[in-house]
PQR file with spaces between the fields and no chain letter, atoms N, CA, C, O and H, PARSE charges and radii, in Angstrom:
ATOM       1  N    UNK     1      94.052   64.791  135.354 -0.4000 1.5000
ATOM       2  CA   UNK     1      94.188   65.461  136.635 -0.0000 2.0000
ATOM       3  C    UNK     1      93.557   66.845  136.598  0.5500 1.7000
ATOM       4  O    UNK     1      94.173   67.793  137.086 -0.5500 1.4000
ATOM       5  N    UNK     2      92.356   67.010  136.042 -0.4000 1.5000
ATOM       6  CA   UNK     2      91.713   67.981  135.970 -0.0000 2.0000
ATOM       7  C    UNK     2      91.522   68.981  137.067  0.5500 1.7000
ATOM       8  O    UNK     2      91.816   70.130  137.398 -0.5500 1.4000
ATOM       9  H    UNK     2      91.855   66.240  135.646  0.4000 1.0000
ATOM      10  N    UNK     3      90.907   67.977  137.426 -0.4000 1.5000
ATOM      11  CA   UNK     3      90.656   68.032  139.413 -0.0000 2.0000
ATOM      12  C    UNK     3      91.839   68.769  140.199  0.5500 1.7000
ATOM      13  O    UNK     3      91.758   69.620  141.084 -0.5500 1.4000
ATOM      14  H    UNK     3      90.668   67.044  137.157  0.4000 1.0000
ATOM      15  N    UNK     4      92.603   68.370  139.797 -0.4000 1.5000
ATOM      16  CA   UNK     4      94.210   69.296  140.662 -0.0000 2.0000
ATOM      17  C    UNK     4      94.129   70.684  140.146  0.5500 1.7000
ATOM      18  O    UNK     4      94.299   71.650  140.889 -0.5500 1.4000
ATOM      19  H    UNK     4      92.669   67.678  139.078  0.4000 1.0000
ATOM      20  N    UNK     5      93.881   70.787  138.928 -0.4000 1.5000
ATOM      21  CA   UNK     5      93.718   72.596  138.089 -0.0000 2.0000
ATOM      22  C    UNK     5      92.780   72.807  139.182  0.5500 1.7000
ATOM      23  O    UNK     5      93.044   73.426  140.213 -0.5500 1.4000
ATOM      24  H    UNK     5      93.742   70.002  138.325  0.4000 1.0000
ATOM      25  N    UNK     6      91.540   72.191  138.863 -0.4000 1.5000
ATOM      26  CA   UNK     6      90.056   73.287  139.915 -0.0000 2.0000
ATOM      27  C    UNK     6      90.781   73.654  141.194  0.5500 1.7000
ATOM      28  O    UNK     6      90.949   74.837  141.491 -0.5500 1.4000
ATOM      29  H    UNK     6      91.326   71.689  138.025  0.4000 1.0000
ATOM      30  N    UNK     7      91.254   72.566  142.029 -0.4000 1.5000
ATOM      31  CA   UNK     7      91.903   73.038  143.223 -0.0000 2.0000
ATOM      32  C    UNK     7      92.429   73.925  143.764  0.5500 1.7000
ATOM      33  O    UNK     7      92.093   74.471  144.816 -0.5500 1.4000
ATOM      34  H    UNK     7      91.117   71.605  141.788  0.4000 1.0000
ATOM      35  N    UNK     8      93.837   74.282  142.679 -0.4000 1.5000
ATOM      36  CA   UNK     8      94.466   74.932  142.394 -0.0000 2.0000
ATOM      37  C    UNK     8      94.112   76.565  142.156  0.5500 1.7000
ATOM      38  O    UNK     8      94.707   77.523  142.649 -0.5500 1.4000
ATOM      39  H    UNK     8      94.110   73.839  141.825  0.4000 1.0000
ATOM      40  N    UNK     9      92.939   76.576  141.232 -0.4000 1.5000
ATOM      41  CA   UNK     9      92.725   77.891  140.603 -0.0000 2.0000
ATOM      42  C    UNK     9      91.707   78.359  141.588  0.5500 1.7000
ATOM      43  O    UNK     9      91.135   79.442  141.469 -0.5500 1.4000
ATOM      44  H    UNK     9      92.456   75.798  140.832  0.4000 1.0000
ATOM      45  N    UNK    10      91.453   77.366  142.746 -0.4000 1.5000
ATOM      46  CA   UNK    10      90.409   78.134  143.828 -0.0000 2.0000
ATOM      47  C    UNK    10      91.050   79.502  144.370  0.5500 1.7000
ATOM      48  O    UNK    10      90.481   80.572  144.586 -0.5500 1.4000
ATOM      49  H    UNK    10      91.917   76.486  142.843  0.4000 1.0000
ATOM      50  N    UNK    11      92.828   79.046  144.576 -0.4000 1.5000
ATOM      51  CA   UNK    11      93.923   79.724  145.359 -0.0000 2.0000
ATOM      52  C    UNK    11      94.123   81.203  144.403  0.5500 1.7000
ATOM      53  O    UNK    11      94.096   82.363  144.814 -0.5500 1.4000
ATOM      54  H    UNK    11      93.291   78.177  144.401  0.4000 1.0000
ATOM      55  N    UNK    12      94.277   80.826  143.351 -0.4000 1.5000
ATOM      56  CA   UNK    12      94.745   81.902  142.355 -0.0000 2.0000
ATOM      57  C    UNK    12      94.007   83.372  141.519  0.5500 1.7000
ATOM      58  O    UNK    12      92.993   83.642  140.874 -0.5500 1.4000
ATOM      59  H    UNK    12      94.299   79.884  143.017  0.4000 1.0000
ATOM      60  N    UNK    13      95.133   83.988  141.971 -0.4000 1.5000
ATOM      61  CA   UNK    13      93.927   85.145  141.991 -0.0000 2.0000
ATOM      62  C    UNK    13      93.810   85.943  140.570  0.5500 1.7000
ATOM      63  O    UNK    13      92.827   86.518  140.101 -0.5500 1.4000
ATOM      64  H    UNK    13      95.956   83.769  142.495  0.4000 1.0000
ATOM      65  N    UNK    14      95.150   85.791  140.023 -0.4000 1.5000
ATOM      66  CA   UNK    14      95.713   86.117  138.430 -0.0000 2.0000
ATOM      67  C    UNK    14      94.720   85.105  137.176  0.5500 1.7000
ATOM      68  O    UNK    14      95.074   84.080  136.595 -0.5500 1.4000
ATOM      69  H    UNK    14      95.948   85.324  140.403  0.4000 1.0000
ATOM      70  N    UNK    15      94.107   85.459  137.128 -0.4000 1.5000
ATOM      71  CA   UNK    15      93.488   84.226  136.326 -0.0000 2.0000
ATOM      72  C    UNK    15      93.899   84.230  134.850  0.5500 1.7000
ATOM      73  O    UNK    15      93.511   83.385  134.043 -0.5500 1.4000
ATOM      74  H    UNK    15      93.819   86.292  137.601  0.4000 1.0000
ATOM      75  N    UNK    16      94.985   85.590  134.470 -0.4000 1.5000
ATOM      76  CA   UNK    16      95.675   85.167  133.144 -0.0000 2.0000
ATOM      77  C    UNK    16      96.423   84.566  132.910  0.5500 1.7000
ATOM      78  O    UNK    16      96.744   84.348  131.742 -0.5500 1.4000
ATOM      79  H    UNK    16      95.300   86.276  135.125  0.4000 1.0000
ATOM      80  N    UNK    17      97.101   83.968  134.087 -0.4000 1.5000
ATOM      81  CA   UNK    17      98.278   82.588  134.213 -0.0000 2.0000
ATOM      82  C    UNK    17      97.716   81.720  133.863  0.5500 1.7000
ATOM      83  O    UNK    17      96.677   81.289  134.362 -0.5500 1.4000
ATOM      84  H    UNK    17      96.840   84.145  135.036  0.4000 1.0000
ATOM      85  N    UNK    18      98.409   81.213  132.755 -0.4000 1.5000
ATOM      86  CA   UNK    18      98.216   79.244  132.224 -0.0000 2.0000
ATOM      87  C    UNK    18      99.048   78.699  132.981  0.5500 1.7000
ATOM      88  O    UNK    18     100.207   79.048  133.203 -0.5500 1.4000
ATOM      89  H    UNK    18      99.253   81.564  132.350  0.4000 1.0000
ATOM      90  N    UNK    19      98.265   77.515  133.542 -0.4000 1.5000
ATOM      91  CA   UNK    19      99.068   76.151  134.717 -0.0000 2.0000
ATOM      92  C    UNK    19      99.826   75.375  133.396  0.5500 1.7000
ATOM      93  O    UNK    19      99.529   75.158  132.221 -0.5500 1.4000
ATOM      94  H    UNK    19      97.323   77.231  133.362  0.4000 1.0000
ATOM      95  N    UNK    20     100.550   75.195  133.960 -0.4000 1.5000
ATOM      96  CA   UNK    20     101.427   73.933  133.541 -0.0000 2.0000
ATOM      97  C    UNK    20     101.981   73.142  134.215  0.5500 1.7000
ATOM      98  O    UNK    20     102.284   73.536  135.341 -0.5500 1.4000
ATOM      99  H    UNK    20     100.790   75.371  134.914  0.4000 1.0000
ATOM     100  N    UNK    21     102.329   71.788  133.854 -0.4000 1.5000
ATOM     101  CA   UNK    21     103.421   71.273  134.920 -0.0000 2.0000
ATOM     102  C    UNK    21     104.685   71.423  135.603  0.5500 1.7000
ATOM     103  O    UNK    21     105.249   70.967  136.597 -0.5500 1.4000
ATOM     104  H    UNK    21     102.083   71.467  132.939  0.4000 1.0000
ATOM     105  N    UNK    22     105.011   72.652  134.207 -0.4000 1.5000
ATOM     106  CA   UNK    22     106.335   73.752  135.087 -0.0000 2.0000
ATOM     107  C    UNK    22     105.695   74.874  136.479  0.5500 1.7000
ATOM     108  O    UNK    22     106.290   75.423  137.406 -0.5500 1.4000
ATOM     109  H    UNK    22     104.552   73.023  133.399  0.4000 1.0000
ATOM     110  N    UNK    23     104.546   74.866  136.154 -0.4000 1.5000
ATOM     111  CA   UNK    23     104.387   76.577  136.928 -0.0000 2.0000
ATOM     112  C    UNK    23     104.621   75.712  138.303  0.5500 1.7000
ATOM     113  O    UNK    23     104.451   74.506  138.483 -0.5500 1.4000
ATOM     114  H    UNK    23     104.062   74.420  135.401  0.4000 1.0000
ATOM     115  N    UNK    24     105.094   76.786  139.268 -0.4000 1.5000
ATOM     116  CA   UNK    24     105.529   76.576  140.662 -0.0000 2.0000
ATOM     117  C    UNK    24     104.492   77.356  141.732  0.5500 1.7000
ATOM     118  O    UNK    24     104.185   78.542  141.613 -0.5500 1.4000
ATOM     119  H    UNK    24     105.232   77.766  139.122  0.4000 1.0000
ATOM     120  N    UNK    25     104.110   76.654  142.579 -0.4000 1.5000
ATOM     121  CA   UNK    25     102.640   77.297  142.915 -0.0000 2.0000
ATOM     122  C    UNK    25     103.221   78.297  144.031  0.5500 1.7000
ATOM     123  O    UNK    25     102.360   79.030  144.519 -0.5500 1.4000
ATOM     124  H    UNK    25     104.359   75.691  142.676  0.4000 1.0000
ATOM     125  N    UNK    26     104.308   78.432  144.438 -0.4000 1.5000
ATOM     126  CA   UNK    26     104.767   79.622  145.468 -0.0000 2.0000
ATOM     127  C    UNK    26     105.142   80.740  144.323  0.5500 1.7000
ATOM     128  O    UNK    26     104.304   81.641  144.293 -0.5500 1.4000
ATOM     129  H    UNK    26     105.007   77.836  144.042  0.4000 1.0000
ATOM     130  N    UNK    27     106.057   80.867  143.510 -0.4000 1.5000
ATOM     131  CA   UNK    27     106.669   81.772  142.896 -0.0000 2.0000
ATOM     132  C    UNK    27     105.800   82.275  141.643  0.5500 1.7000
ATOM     133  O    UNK    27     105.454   83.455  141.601 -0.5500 1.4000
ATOM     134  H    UNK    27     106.738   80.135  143.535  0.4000 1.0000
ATOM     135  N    UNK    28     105.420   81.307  140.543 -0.4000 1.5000
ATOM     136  CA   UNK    28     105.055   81.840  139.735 -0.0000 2.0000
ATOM     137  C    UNK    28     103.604   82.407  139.745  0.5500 1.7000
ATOM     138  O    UNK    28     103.327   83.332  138.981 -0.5500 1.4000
ATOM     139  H    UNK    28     105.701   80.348  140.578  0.4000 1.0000
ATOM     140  N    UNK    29     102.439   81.754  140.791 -0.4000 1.5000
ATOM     141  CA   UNK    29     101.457   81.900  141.130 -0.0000 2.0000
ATOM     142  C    UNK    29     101.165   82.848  142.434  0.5500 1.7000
ATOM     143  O    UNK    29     100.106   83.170  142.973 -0.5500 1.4000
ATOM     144  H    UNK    29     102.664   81.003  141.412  0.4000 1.0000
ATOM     145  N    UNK    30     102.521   83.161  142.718 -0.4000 1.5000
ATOM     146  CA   UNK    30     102.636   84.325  144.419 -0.0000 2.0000
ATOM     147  C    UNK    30     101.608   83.450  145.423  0.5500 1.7000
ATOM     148  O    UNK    30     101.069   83.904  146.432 -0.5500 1.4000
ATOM     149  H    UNK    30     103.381   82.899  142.280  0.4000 1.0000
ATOM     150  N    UNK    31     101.490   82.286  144.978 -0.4000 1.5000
ATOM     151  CA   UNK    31     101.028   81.661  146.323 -0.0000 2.0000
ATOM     152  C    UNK    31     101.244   81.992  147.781  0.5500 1.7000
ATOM     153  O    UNK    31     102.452   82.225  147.837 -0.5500 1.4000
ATOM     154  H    UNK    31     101.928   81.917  144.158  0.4000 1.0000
ATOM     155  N    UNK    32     100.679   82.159  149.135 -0.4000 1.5000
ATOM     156  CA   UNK    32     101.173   82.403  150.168 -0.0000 2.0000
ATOM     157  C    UNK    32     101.704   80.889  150.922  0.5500 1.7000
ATOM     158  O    UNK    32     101.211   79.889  150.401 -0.5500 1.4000
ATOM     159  H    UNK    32      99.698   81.970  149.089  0.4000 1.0000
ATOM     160  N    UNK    33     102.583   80.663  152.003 -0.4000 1.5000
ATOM     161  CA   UNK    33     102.615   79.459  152.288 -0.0000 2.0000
ATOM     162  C    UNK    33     101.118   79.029  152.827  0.5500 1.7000
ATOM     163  O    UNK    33     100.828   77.851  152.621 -0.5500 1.4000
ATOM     164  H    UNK    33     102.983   81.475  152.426  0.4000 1.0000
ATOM     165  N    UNK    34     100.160   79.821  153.475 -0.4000 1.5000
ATOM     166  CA   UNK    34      98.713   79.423  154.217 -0.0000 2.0000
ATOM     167  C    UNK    34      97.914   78.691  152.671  0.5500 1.7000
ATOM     168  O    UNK    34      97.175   77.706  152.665 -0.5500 1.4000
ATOM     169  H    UNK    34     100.395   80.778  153.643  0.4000 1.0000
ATOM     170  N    UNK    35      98.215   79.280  151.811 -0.4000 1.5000
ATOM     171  CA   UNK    35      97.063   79.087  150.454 -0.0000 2.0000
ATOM     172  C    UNK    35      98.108   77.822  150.034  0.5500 1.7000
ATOM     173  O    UNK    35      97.427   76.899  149.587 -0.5500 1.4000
ATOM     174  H    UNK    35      98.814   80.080  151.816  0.4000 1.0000
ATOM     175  N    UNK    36      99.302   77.550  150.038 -0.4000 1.5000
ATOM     176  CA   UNK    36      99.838   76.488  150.243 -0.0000 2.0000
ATOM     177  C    UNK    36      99.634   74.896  150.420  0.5500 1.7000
ATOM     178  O    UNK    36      99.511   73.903  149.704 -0.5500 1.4000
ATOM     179  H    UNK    36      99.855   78.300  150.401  0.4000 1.0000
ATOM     180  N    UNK    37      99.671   75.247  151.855 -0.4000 1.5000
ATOM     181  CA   UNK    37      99.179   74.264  152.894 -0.0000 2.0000
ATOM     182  C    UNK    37      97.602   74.214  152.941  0.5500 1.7000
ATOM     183  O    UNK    37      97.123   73.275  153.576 -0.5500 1.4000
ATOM     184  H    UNK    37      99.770   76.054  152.437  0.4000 1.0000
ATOM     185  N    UNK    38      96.481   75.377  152.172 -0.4000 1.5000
ATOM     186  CA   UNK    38      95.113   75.109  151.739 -0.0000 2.0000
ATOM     187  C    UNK    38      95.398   73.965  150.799  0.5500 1.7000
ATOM     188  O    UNK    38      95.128   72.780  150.996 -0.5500 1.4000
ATOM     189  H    UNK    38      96.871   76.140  151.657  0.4000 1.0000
ATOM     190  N    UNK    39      95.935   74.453  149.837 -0.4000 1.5000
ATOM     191  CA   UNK    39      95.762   73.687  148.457 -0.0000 2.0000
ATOM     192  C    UNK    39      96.283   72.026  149.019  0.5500 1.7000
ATOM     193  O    UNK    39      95.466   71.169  148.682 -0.5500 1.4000
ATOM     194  H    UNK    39      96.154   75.415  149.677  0.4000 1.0000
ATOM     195  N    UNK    40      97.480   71.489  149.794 -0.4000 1.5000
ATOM     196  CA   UNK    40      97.725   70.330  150.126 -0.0000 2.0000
ATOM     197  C    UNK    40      96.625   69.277  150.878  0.5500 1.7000
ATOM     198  O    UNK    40      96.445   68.083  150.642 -0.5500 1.4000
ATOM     199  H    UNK    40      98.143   72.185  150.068  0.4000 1.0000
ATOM     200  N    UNK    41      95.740   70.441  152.191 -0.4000 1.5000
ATOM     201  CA   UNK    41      94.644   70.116  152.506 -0.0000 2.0000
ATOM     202  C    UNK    41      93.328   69.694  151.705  0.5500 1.7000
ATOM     203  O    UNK    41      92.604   68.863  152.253 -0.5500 1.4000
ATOM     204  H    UNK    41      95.886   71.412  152.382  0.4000 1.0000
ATOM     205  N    UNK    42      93.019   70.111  150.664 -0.4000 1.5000
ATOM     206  CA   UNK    42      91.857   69.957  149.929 -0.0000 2.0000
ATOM     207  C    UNK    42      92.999   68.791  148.613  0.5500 1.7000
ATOM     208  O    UNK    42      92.315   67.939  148.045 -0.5500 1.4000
ATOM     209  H    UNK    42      93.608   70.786  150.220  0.4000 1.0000
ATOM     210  N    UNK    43      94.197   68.795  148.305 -0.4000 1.5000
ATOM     211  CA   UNK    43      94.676   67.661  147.959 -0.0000 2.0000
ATOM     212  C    UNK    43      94.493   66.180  148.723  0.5500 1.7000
ATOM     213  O    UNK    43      94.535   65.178  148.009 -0.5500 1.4000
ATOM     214  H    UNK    43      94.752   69.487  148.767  0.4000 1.0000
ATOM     215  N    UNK    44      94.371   66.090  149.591 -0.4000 1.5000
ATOM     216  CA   UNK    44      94.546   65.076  150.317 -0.0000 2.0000
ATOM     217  C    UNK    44      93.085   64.713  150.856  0.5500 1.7000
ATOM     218  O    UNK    44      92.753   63.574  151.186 -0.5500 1.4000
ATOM     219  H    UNK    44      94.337   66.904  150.171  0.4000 1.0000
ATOM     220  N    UNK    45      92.403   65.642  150.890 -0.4000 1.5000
ATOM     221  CA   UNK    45      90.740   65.545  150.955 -0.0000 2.0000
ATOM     222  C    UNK    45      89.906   64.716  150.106  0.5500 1.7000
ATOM     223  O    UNK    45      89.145   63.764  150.281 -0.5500 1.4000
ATOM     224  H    UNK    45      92.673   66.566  150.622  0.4000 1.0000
ATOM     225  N    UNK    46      90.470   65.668  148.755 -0.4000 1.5000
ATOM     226  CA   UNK    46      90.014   65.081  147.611 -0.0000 2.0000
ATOM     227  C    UNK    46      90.267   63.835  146.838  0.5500 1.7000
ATOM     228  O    UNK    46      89.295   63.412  146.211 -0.5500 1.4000
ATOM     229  H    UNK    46      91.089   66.441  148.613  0.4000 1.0000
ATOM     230  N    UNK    47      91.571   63.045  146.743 -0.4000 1.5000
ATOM     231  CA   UNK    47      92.472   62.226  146.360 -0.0000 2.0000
ATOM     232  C    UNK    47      92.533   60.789  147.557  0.5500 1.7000
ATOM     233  O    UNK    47      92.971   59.678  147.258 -0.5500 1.4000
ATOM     234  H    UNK    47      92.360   63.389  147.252  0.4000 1.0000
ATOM     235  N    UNK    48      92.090   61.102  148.644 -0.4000 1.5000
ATOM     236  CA   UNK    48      92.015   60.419  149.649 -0.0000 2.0000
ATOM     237  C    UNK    48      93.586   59.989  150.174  0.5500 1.7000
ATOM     238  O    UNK    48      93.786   58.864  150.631 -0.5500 1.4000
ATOM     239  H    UNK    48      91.734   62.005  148.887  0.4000 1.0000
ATOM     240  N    UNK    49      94.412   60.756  150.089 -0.4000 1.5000
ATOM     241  CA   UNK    49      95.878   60.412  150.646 -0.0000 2.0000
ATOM     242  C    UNK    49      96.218   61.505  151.462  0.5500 1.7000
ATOM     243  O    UNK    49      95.619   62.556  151.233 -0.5500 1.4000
ATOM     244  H    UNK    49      94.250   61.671  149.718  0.4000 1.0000
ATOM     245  N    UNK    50      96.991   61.486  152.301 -0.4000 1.5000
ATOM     246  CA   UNK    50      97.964   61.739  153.248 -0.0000 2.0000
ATOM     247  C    UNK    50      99.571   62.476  152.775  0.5500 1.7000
ATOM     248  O    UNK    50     100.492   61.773  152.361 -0.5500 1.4000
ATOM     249  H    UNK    50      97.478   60.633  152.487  0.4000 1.0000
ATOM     250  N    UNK    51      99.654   63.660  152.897 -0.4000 1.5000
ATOM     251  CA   UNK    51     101.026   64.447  152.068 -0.0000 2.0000
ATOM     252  C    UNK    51     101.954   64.770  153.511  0.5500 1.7000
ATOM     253  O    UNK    51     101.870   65.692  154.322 -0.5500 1.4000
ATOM     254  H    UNK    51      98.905   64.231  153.234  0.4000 1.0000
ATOM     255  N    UNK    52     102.894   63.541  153.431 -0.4000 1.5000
ATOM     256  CA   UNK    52     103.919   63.864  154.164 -0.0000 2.0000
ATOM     257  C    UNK    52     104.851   65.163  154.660  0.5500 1.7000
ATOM     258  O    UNK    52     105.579   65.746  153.857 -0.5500 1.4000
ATOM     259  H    UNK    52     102.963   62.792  152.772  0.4000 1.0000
ATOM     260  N    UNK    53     104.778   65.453  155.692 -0.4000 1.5000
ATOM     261  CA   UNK    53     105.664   66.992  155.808 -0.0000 2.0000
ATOM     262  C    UNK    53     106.920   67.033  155.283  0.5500 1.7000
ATOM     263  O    UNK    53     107.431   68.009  154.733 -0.5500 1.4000
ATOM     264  H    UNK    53     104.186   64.980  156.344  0.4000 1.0000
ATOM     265  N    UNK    54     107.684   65.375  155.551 -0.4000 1.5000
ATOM     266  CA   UNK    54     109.256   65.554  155.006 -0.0000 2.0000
ATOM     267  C    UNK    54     109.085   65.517  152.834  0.5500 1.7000
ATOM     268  O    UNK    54     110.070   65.485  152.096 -0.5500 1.4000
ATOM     269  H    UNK    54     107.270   64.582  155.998  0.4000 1.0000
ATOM     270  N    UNK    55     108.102   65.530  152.502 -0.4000 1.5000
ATOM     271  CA   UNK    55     107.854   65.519  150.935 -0.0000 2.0000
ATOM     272  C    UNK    55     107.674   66.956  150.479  0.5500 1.7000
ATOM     273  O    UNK    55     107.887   67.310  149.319 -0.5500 1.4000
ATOM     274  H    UNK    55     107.302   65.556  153.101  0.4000 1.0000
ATOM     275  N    UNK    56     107.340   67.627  151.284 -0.4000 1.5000
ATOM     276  CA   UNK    56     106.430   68.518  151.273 -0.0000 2.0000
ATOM     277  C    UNK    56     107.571   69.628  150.523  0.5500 1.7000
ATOM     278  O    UNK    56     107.110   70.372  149.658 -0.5500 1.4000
ATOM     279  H    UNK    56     107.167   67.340  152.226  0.4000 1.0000
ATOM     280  N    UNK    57     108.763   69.708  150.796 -0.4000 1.5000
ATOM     281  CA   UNK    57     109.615   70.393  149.606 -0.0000 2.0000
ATOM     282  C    UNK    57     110.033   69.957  148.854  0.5500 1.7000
ATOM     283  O    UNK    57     111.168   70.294  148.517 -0.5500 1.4000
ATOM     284  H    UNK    57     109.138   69.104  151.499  0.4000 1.0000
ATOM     285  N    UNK    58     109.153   68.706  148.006 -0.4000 1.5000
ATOM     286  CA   UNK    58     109.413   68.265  147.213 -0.0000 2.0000
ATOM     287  C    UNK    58     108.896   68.061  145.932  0.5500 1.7000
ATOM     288  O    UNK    58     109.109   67.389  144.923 -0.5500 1.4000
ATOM     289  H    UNK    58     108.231   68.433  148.281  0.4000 1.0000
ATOM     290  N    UNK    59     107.863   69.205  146.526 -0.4000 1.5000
ATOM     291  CA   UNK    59     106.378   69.232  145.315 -0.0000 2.0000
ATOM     292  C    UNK    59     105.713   70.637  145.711  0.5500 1.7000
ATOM     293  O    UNK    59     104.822   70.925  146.510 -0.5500 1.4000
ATOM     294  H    UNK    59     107.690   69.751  147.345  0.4000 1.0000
ATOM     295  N    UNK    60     106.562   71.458  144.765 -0.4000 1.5000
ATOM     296  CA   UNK    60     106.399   73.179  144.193 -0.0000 2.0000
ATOM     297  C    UNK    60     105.739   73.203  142.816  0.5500 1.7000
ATOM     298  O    UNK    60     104.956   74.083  142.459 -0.5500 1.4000
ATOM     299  H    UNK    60     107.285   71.225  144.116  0.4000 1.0000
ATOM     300  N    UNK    61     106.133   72.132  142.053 -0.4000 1.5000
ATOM     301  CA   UNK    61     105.487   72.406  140.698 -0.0000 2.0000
ATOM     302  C    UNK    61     104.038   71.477  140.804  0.5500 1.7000
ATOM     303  O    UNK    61     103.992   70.608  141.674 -0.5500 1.4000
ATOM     304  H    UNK    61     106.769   71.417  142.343  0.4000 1.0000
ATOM     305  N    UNK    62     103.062   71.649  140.053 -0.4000 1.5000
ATOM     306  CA   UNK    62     102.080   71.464  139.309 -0.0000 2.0000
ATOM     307  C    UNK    62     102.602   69.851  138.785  0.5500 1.7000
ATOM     308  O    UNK    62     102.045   68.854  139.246 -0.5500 1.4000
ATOM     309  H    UNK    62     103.099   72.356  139.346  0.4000 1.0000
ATOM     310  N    UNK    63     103.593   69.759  137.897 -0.4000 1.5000
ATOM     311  CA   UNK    63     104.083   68.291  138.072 -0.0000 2.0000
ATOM     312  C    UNK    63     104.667   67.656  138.965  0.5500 1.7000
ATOM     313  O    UNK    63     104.361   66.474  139.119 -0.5500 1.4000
ATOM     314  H    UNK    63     104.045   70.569  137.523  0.4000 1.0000
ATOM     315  N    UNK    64     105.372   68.084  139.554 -0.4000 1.5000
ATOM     316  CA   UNK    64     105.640   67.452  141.202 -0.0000 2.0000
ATOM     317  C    UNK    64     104.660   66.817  142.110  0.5500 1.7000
ATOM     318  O    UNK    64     104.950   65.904  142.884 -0.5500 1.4000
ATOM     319  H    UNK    64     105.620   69.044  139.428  0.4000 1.0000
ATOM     320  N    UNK    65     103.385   67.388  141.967 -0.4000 1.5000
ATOM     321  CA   UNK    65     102.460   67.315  142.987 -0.0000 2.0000
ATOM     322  C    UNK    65     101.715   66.417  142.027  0.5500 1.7000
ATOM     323  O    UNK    65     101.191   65.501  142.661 -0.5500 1.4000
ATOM     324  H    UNK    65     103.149   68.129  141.339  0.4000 1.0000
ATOM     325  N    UNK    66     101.448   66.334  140.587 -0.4000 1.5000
ATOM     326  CA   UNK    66     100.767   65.240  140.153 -0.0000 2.0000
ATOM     327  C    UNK    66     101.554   64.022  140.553  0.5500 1.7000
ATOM     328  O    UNK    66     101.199   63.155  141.352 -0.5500 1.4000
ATOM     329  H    UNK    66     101.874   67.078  140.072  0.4000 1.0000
ATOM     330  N    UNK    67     102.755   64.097  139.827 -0.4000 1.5000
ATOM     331  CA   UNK    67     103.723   62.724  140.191 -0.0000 2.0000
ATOM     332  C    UNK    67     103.355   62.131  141.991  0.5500 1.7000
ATOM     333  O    UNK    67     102.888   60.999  142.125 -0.5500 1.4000
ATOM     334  H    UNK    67     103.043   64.801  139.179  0.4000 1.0000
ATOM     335  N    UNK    68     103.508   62.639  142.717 -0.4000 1.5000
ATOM     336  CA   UNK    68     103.294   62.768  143.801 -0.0000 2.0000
ATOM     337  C    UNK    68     101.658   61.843  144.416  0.5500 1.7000
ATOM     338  O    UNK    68     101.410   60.956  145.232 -0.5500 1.4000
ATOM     339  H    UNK    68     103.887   63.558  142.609  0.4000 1.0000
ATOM     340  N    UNK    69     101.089   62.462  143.721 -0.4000 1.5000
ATOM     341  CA   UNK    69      99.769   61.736  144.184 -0.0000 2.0000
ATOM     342  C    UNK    69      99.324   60.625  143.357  0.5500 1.7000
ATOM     343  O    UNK    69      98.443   59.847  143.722 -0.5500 1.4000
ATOM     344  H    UNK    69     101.290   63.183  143.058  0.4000 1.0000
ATOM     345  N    UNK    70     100.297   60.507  141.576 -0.4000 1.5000
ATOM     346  CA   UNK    70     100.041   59.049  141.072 -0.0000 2.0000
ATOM     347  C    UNK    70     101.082   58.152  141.906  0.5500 1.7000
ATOM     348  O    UNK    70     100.963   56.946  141.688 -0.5500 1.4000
ATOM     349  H    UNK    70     101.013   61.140  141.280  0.4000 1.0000
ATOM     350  N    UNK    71     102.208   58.568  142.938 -0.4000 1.5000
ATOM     351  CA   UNK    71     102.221   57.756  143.462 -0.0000 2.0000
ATOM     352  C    UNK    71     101.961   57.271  144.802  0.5500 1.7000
ATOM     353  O    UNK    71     102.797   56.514  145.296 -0.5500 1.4000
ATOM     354  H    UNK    71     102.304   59.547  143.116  0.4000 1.0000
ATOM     355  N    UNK    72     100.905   57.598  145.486 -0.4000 1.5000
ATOM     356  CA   UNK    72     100.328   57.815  146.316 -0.0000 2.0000
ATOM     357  C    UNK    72      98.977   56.960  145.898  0.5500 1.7000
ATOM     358  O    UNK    72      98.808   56.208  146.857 -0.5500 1.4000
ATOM     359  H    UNK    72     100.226   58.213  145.085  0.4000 1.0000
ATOM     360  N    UNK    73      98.290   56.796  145.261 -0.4000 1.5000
ATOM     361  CA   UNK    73      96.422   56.445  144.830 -0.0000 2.0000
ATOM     362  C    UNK    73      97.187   54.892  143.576  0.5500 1.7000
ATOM     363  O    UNK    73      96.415   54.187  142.925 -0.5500 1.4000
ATOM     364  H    UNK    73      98.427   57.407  144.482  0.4000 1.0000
């Protein structure tokens, strides 16, 4: 899931943060909700799926959002 890092690190402006599947892309990354809802947009672009609004607090972490789209593709 390489591809989810690039995505990801388009948003991020700290570039001494290491991603993990713990990091939380609002808190630990000061994500805004707009860079948010970017990153879900270019998820669903890229991956060719559709990210439900009622899911959508259900995938803050980096692993959340992988799990999420292996089950989705």
């Amino acid at each position: 899931m390489g591809n989810l890092e690039n995505i990801i690190c388009k948003y991020v402006t700290d570039t001494s943060i290491e991603l993990s599947d713990n990091t939380n892309l609002m808190r630990d990354l000061e994500l805004s909700s707009l860079d948010f809802a970017d990153i879900l947009c270019d998820i669903e672009d890229y991956y060719g799926i559709e990210v439900n609004e009622k899911d959508i607090n259900n995938i803050m972490t980096i692993g959340e959002i992988k799990s999420y789209i292996e089950g989705k593709v």
